[in-house]
C-alpha positions, 0 to 999 in steps of 0.5 A: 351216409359217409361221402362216397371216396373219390375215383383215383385219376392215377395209373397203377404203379404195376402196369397191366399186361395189356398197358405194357403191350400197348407200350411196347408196341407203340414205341415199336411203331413210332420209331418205325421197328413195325414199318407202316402197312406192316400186317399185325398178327395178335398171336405172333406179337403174344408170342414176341411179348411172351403174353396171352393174346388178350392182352395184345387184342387189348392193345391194338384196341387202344392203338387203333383209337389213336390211329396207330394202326388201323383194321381192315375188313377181311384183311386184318390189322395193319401199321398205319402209314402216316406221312408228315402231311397228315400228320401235320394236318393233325398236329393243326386240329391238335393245336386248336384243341388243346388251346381250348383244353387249357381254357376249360382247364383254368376254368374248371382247376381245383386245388387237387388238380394243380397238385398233380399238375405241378407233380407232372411238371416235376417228373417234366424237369427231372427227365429234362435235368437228367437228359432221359429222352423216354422218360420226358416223353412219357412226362410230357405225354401224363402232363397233358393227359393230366391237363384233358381230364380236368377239363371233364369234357367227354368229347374234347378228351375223345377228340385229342385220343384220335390225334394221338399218333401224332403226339407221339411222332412229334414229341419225340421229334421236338425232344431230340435236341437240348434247346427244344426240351429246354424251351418246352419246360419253360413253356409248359411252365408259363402254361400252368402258371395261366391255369392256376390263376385261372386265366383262361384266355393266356393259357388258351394263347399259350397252349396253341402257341406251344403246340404250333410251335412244336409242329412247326419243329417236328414237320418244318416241311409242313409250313413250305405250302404254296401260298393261296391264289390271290385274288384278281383286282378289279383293273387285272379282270377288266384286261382279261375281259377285253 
């Protein structure tokens, strides 16, 4: 019995209907064209996109797992309001789960992985030479994509889906200036170097380094917390005692 063929990991060249909705919709969201709490209705947006409304069903589906927009019972489907607390919150649980997809990822990389690993790092580079904001974008987001299947873990791959609507507020945050981008593609480097020599613990540091790094450009406002209530030493319990 001939082995059975492999599944292809790659998206079609054409995109569908319901792909090339759920993009523009989310481009429409991210850079605020749909403000938050704006009401989304299935029929008018078909109608904007000169599409059938499955397509579009399709694509707030997928929106919704990535906590774009969100449903409410009886109400109907809204943009969801993210402001940089919770996105930041996010980018947090985001950090710490793609440290641990780098680990898994070295751990578990073939040779056939690397190779479109190193092909998602090229379109990274080519986008950066060329100065395309979008196209890095899109680059930097099927570099990780590319990364999380590797890893063939079901739940941490669902878990990073749900944080999604930060990735694609804060990546565009951090490609806005030319030293981010060219920081990014040097990190994004050292990362797969770790993951080809399969040296879990370094990739696992610098994928959350790269991560916390990149909050902290996208939501600077995120590190200015109160530092936590220090604990009473022994002496200042006494004075209050007495």
């Amino acid at each position: 019995m001939p082995p059975a063929a492999p599944i292809p990991l790659e998206i079609e060249a054409t995109p569908s209907l319901a792909e090339r909705a759920y993009v523009r919709l989310r481009d429409a969201i991210v850079e605020g064209s749909l403000a938050a709490g704006s009401k989304l209705s299935e029929r008018r947006l078909a109608a904007a996109l000169g599409i059938s409304a499955q397509p579009v069903r399709e694509a707030l589906r997928r929106l919704e797992g990535e906590g774009l927009v969100e449903t409410r019972p009886k109400s109907g489907t809204f943009v969801s309001s993210l402001d940089s607390d919770r996105l930041a919150e996010m980018g947090r649980i985001r950090a710490a789960l793609e440290g641990a997809a780098a680990s898994l990822a070295a751990r578990r990389v073939g040779p056939a992985d690397l190779r479109v690993l190193e092909q998602r790092l090229g379109a990274i580079r080519a986008a950066t030479d060329q100065g395309d904001r979008a196209a890095l974008a899109e680059a930097n987001d099927a570099f990780h994509t590319a990364l999380h299947r590797i890893t063939g873990n079901a739940f941490l791959i669902r878990s990073l889906q749900a944080l999604r609507a930060y990735f694609h507020v804060g990546s565009r945050r951090v490609l806005a200036g030319e030293a981010e981008i060219r920081l990014a593609l040097e990190e994004h480097l050292a990362i797969l170097d770790a993951i080809a020599a399969g040296e879990a613990e370094q990739a696992e540091r610098l994928m959350r380094a790269h991560a916390l790094r990149s909050l902290a450009v996208a939501f600077p406002e995120a590190d200015r917390c109160p530092p936590a209530p220090r604990p009473a030493s022994p002496d200042e319990k006494d004075s209050h005692e007495s």
